[in-house]
C-alpha positions, 0 to 999 in steps of 0.5 A, a space after each residue: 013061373 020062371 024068374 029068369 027065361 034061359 034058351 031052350 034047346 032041346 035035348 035029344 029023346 034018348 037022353 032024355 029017358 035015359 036020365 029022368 030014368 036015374 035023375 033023383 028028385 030035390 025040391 031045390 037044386 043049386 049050381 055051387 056051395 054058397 047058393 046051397 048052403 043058404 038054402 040048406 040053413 033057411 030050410 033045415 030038414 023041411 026041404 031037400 037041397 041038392 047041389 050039381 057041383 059035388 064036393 071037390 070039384 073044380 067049379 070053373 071047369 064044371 060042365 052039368 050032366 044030362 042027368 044033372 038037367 033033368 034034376 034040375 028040371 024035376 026041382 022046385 027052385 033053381 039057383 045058379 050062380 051067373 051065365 060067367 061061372 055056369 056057362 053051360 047054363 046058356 045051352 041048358 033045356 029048362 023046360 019045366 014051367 013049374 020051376 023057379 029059376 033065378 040067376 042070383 047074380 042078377 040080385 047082386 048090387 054093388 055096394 059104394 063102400 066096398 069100392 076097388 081101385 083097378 077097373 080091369 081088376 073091379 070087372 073080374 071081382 064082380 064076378 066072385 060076388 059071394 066072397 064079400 060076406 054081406 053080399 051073402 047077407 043080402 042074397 040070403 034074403 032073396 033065397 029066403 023069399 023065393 023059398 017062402 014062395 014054393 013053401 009058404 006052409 012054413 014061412 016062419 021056419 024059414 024066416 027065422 032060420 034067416 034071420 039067425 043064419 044073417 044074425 051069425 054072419 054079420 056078427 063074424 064079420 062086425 067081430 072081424 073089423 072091430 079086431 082090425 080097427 082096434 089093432 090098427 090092421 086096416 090096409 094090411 096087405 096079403 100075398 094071395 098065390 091064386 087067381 082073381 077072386 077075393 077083390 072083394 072081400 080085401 075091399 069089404 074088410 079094407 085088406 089089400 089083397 095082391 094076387 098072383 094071377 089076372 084071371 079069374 079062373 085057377 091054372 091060368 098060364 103064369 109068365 116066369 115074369 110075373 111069377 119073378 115080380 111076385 117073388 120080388 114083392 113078398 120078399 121085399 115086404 118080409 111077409 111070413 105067409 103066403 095065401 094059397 087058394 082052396 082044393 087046388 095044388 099050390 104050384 105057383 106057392 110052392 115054386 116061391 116058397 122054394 125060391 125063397 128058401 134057397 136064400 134062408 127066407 122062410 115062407 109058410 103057406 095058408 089058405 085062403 078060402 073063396 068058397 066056391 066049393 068044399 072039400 069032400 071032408 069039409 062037407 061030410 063035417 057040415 062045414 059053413 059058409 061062416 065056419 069057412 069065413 072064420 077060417 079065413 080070418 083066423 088065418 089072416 090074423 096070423 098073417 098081419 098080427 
Protein backbone atom coordinates (compact mmCIF):
# COMPACT_ATOMS: atom_id res chain seq x y z
CA UNK A 1 0.00 0.00 0.00
CA UNK A 2 1.15 3.43 -1.03
CA UNK A 3 1.81 5.96 1.89
CA UNK A 4 1.74 8.74 -0.53
CA UNK A 5 -0.32 8.21 -4.16
CA UNK A 6 1.72 10.25 -6.90
CA UNK A 7 0.31 10.91 -10.58
CA UNK A 8 0.57 7.87 -12.81
CA UNK A 9 1.56 8.49 -16.24
CA UNK A 10 2.27 6.12 -18.23
CA UNK A 11 5.49 5.49 -19.58
CA UNK A 12 5.65 4.36 -23.35
CA UNK A 13 5.91 0.30 -23.71
CA UNK A 14 9.35 0.37 -25.52
CA UNK A 15 10.97 2.08 -22.49
CA UNK A 16 9.62 -0.11 -20.47
CA UNK A 17 10.95 -3.28 -21.52
CA UNK A 18 14.15 -1.76 -22.42
CA UNK A 19 14.68 -0.93 -18.66
CA UNK A 20 13.20 -3.52 -16.47
CA UNK A 21 15.48 -5.51 -18.88
CA UNK A 22 18.78 -3.79 -17.21
CA UNK A 23 16.96 -2.44 -13.90
CA UNK A 24 18.79 -4.22 -10.87
CA UNK A 25 16.68 -4.82 -8.11
CA UNK A 26 17.06 -3.37 -4.25
CA UNK A 27 14.55 -3.72 -1.47
CA UNK A 28 14.81 -0.14 -0.79
CA UNK A 29 15.55 2.90 -3.11
CA UNK A 30 15.97 6.58 -1.99
CA UNK A 31 16.19 9.78 -3.69
CA UNK A 32 19.30 11.28 -1.86
CA UNK A 33 22.13 10.56 0.81
CA UNK A 34 20.39 11.36 4.05
CA UNK A 35 17.31 8.83 3.37
CA UNK A 36 20.00 6.37 2.19
CA UNK A 37 22.18 6.39 4.90
CA UNK A 38 19.48 5.97 7.64
CA UNK A 39 18.28 3.23 5.71
CA UNK A 40 21.58 1.63 5.22
CA UNK A 41 22.63 1.95 9.15
CA UNK A 42 18.87 0.59 10.44
CA UNK A 43 19.57 -2.35 8.20
CA UNK A 44 23.12 -3.31 7.77
CA UNK A 45 23.61 -6.32 5.56
CA UNK A 46 19.95 -7.54 6.05
CA UNK A 47 18.68 -5.64 3.20
CA UNK A 48 19.89 -3.77 -0.15
CA UNK A 49 19.75 0.12 -0.34
CA UNK A 50 20.15 1.79 -3.32
CA UNK A 51 20.36 5.45 -3.70
CA UNK A 52 19.26 6.86 -7.61
CA UNK A 53 21.62 9.91 -6.87
CA UNK A 54 25.22 8.37 -7.36
CA UNK A 55 28.11 9.78 -5.60
CA UNK A 56 28.88 13.26 -6.89
CA UNK A 57 26.12 14.20 -8.34
CA UNK A 58 24.47 17.49 -7.97
CA UNK A 59 21.08 16.74 -6.44
CA UNK A 60 19.06 19.96 -7.67
CA UNK A 61 19.74 19.40 -11.17
CA UNK A 62 19.10 15.48 -10.85
CA UNK A 63 16.37 14.26 -13.36
CA UNK A 64 15.60 10.13 -12.65
CA UNK A 65 16.47 7.59 -15.56
CA UNK A 66 13.81 5.14 -17.15
CA UNK A 67 16.02 2.88 -15.60
CA UNK A 68 15.93 4.78 -12.41
CA UNK A 69 11.66 4.10 -12.30
CA UNK A 70 11.52 0.94 -13.17
CA UNK A 71 14.03 0.31 -9.87
CA UNK A 72 11.99 2.17 -8.21
CA UNK A 73 9.06 0.23 -8.99
CA UNK A 74 10.96 -3.21 -8.41
CA UNK A 75 11.69 -2.09 -4.73
CA UNK A 76 9.95 -2.59 -1.44
CA UNK A 77 10.35 0.79 0.20
CA UNK A 78 10.65 4.30 -1.71
CA UNK A 79 12.01 7.21 0.11
CA UNK A 80 12.41 10.46 -1.62
CA UNK A 81 13.03 13.77 -0.23
CA UNK A 82 10.12 16.39 -1.12
CA UNK A 83 8.02 17.32 -4.72
CA UNK A 84 10.52 20.72 -4.12
CA UNK A 85 13.99 19.03 -4.40
CA UNK A 86 12.75 15.61 -6.54
CA UNK A 87 10.61 17.58 -9.06
CA UNK A 88 10.60 14.77 -11.52
CA UNK A 89 8.73 12.89 -8.83
CA UNK A 90 5.42 14.47 -10.11
CA UNK A 91 5.63 12.91 -13.81
CA UNK A 92 6.89 9.58 -12.28
CA UNK A 93 4.90 6.37 -13.00
CA UNK A 94 4.81 4.15 -9.63
CA UNK A 95 2.97 1.73 -10.61
CA UNK A 96 3.48 -0.91 -8.31
CA UNK A 97 0.86 -1.57 -5.29
CA UNK A 98 3.42 -3.39 -3.37
CA UNK A 99 5.53 -0.65 -3.16
CA UNK A 100 5.86 1.57 -0.11
CA UNK A 101 6.40 5.15 -1.21
CA UNK A 102 6.65 7.81 1.31
CA UNK A 103 7.69 11.50 0.91
CA UNK A 104 9.69 12.08 3.87
CA UNK A 105 9.37 15.61 4.13
CA UNK A 106 5.61 15.25 4.78
CA UNK A 107 7.13 13.48 8.24
CA UNK A 108 9.00 16.62 9.11
CA UNK A 109 7.38 18.89 11.85
CA UNK A 110 8.95 22.09 12.65
CA UNK A 111 10.37 22.51 15.95
CA UNK A 112 9.28 25.81 18.01
CA UNK A 113 13.05 25.78 19.33
CA UNK A 114 14.74 26.13 16.35
CA UNK A 115 12.83 29.18 15.03
CA UNK A 116 14.46 31.46 12.03
CA UNK A 117 14.00 35.21 11.93
CA UNK A 118 13.27 36.20 8.09
CA UNK A 119 10.13 34.69 6.94
CA UNK A 120 11.36 34.68 3.22
CA UNK A 121 14.65 32.97 4.62
CA UNK A 122 12.46 30.50 6.90
CA UNK A 123 10.34 29.22 3.89
CA UNK A 124 13.49 28.03 1.96
CA UNK A 125 15.05 26.45 5.28
CA UNK A 126 12.13 24.32 5.30
CA UNK A 127 12.98 22.74 2.30
CA UNK A 128 16.73 21.72 3.54
CA UNK A 129 15.09 19.95 6.46
CA UNK A 130 17.79 17.23 7.19
CA UNK A 131 20.77 19.43 7.95
CA UNK A 132 19.09 20.16 11.34
CA UNK A 133 20.84 16.79 12.90
CA UNK A 134 17.59 15.95 15.37
CA UNK A 135 15.11 16.46 12.48
CA UNK A 136 17.33 13.24 11.45
CA UNK A 137 16.61 11.99 14.64
CA UNK A 138 13.04 11.93 14.20
CA UNK A 139 13.04 10.88 10.75
CA UNK A 140 15.08 8.00 11.50
CA UNK A 141 12.28 6.76 13.49
CA UNK A 142 9.76 6.91 10.88
CA UNK A 143 12.32 5.02 8.40
CA UNK A 144 12.79 2.49 11.02
CA UNK A 145 8.83 1.76 11.06
CA UNK A 146 8.37 1.66 7.69
CA UNK A 147 11.33 -0.78 7.50
CA UNK A 148 9.93 -2.83 10.22
CA UNK A 149 6.77 -3.11 7.90
CA UNK A 150 8.32 -4.70 4.89
CA UNK A 151 10.68 -7.00 7.22
CA UNK A 152 9.03 -7.55 10.41
CA UNK A 153 11.29 -11.14 10.80
CA UNK A 154 13.86 -8.87 11.86
CA UNK A 155 12.12 -6.10 13.98
CA UNK A 156 14.61 -6.11 16.70
CA UNK A 157 17.85 -5.77 14.46
CA UNK A 158 16.53 -3.23 13.13
CA UNK A 159 15.30 -1.66 16.23
CA UNK A 160 18.40 -1.69 17.80
CA UNK A 161 20.53 -0.49 14.99
CA UNK A 162 18.09 2.66 15.44
CA UNK A 163 18.35 3.09 18.34
CA UNK A 164 22.30 3.25 18.26
CA UNK A 165 22.61 5.10 15.27
CA UNK A 166 19.73 8.04 17.08
CA UNK A 167 22.08 7.40 20.40
CA UNK A 168 25.44 8.65 18.32
CA UNK A 169 23.70 11.43 16.70
CA UNK A 170 22.18 13.05 19.78
CA UNK A 171 25.29 12.33 21.69
CA UNK A 172 27.40 14.55 18.76
CA UNK A 173 25.31 17.00 18.70
CA UNK A 174 24.65 17.36 22.92
CA UNK A 175 28.63 17.14 22.85
CA UNK A 176 28.75 20.10 20.16
CA UNK A 177 26.52 22.59 22.16
CA UNK A 178 28.04 21.77 25.66
CA UNK A 179 31.31 23.15 23.62
CA UNK A 180 29.63 26.36 22.29
CA UNK A 181 27.76 27.12 25.98
CA UNK A 182 30.96 26.53 28.03
CA UNK A 183 33.00 28.66 25.58
CA UNK A 184 30.28 31.22 25.26
CA UNK A 185 30.01 30.75 21.22
CA UNK A 186 26.47 30.76 20.99
CA UNK A 187 25.24 33.52 18.36
CA UNK A 188 28.68 33.19 16.57
CA UNK A 189 28.41 34.24 13.21
CA UNK A 190 29.80 32.18 9.84
CA UNK A 191 30.25 33.48 6.65
CA UNK A 192 28.83 30.77 4.34
CA UNK A 193 29.84 31.39 0.00
CA UNK A 194 26.82 29.26 -0.71
CA UNK A 195 23.17 29.11 -1.28
CA UNK A 196 20.43 28.86 1.01
CA UNK A 197 20.41 25.51 2.75
CA UNK A 198 22.11 25.54 6.61
CA UNK A 199 19.06 28.01 7.97
CA UNK A 200 18.36 25.39 10.09
CA UNK A 201 21.11 23.80 11.21
CA UNK A 202 22.76 27.80 12.55
CA UNK A 203 19.12 28.18 14.24
CA UNK A 204 19.44 24.45 15.85
CA UNK A 205 22.98 25.08 16.98
CA UNK A 206 22.19 29.16 17.80
CA UNK A 207 25.00 29.95 14.86
CA UNK A 208 24.13 32.69 12.74
CA UNK A 209 24.59 31.64 9.65
CA UNK A 210 25.00 34.39 6.75
CA UNK A 211 24.98 32.99 3.37
CA UNK A 212 26.00 34.63 0.30
CA UNK A 213 22.87 33.34 -2.18
CA UNK A 214 18.90 33.67 -1.49
CA UNK A 215 18.08 30.91 -3.39
CA UNK A 216 17.95 27.54 -2.31
CA UNK A 217 19.55 26.03 -5.42
CA UNK A 218 23.74 26.48 -6.02
CA UNK A 219 24.79 28.47 -9.10
CA UNK A 220 22.31 30.96 -9.02
CA UNK A 221 23.07 34.14 -10.47
CA UNK A 222 24.89 36.60 -8.02
CA UNK A 223 24.77 40.49 -8.61
CA UNK A 224 28.20 42.12 -8.51
CA UNK A 225 26.14 43.90 -5.45
CA UNK A 226 25.50 41.31 -3.68
CA UNK A 227 28.74 39.82 -4.11
CA UNK A 228 30.43 43.76 -3.15
CA UNK A 229 28.24 43.72 0.03
CA UNK A 230 29.38 40.05 1.21
CA UNK A 231 32.70 41.10 0.41
CA UNK A 232 32.23 44.37 2.55
CA UNK A 233 30.69 41.95 5.83
CA UNK A 234 33.53 39.42 5.97
CA UNK A 235 36.05 42.03 5.90
CA UNK A 236 34.43 44.32 8.24
CA UNK A 237 33.78 41.69 10.89
CA UNK A 238 37.85 40.36 10.43
CA UNK A 239 36.62 36.66 9.93
CA UNK A 240 39.79 34.19 9.00
CA UNK A 241 37.36 31.69 7.13
CA UNK A 242 35.21 31.56 4.68
CA UNK A 243 32.53 28.42 4.38
CA UNK A 244 32.35 26.90 1.16
CA UNK A 245 29.44 24.36 0.09
CA UNK A 246 30.15 20.50 -0.56
CA UNK A 247 31.17 19.21 -4.25
CA UNK A 248 30.89 22.40 -5.86
CA UNK A 249 33.43 24.81 -7.44
CA UNK A 250 33.86 27.64 -4.64
CA UNK A 251 33.71 30.69 -7.50
CA UNK A 252 32.02 32.99 -5.60
CA UNK A 253 34.78 32.22 -2.28
CA UNK A 254 37.47 32.50 -4.36
CA UNK A 255 36.46 35.52 -6.10
CA UNK A 256 36.52 37.13 -2.33
CA UNK A 257 39.45 35.50 -1.06
CA UNK A 258 41.18 36.98 -4.08
CA UNK A 259 39.56 40.55 -3.59
CA UNK A 260 40.68 40.13 -0.40
CA UNK A 261 44.17 39.38 -0.65
CA UNK A 262 44.81 42.22 -3.06
CA UNK A 263 44.59 44.20 0.43
CA UNK A 264 46.82 41.72 2.69
CA UNK A 265 43.50 40.36 4.03
CA UNK A 266 44.06 36.64 4.24
CA UNK A 267 41.04 34.22 3.83
CA UNK A 268 40.98 30.41 4.34
CA UNK A 269 38.22 28.52 3.08
CA UNK A 270 36.41 25.63 4.62
CA UNK A 271 33.70 23.41 4.14
CA UNK A 272 30.68 23.39 5.30
CA UNK A 273 28.67 20.25 4.50
CA UNK A 274 24.48 20.20 4.00
CA UNK A 275 24.89 16.77 2.78
CA UNK A 276 22.96 16.42 0.12
CA UNK A 277 25.40 14.07 -1.47
CA UNK A 278 29.04 12.63 -1.09
CA UNK A 279 31.54 12.70 -2.85
CA UNK A 280 32.50 9.56 -4.73
CA UNK A 281 35.64 9.33 -2.07
CA UNK A 282 33.65 9.96 0.68
CA UNK A 283 31.20 7.14 -0.18
CA UNK A 284 33.78 4.49 -1.02
CA UNK A 285 35.38 5.50 2.62
CA UNK A 286 31.47 4.90 4.19
CA UNK A 287 31.46 7.91 5.37
CA UNK A 288 28.13 9.01 7.49
CA UNK A 289 25.99 11.36 8.01
CA UNK A 290 27.34 11.78 11.58
CA UNK A 291 31.03 11.58 10.40
CA UNK A 292 30.13 14.44 7.89
CA UNK A 293 28.36 16.21 11.03
CA UNK A 294 31.53 16.13 13.17
CA UNK A 295 33.21 17.50 9.86
CA UNK A 296 31.24 20.40 10.05
CA UNK A 297 31.94 21.02 13.66
CA UNK A 298 35.47 20.53 13.57
CA UNK A 299 35.34 22.92 11.13
CA UNK A 300 33.50 25.78 12.69
CA UNK A 301 35.41 25.14 15.94
CA UNK A 302 38.41 26.70 14.02
CA UNK A 303 36.48 29.09 12.65
CA UNK A 304 34.77 30.75 16.07
CA UNK A 305 37.48 29.48 18.53
Amino acid sequence: MKNKLLPLLTLPLTLVFSSCASAPTYDIVVTMYPQYDIAKAIVADKMSVHSILSPGVEVHDFEASSTDIVTMNKAKLVIYTSPIIDTWMNETALENDETIIIDLSSYYHEDEDVHIEDDHEHEHDQIHYWVDPLAIVDLTEVVLEQIVAIDSDNASFYQSNAASYVAELNSTYTDFMAYLDNNDLHESTLYFAGHNAMGLFGARHHLDIHGLFEDFKPDEDLGSQQLIEFTNAVREAGTSYLFVEEMIVPKAASTIKNELARTGYELTLLELHAYHNVSQIDFDSGLSYIDLYERNIANIKLAIA
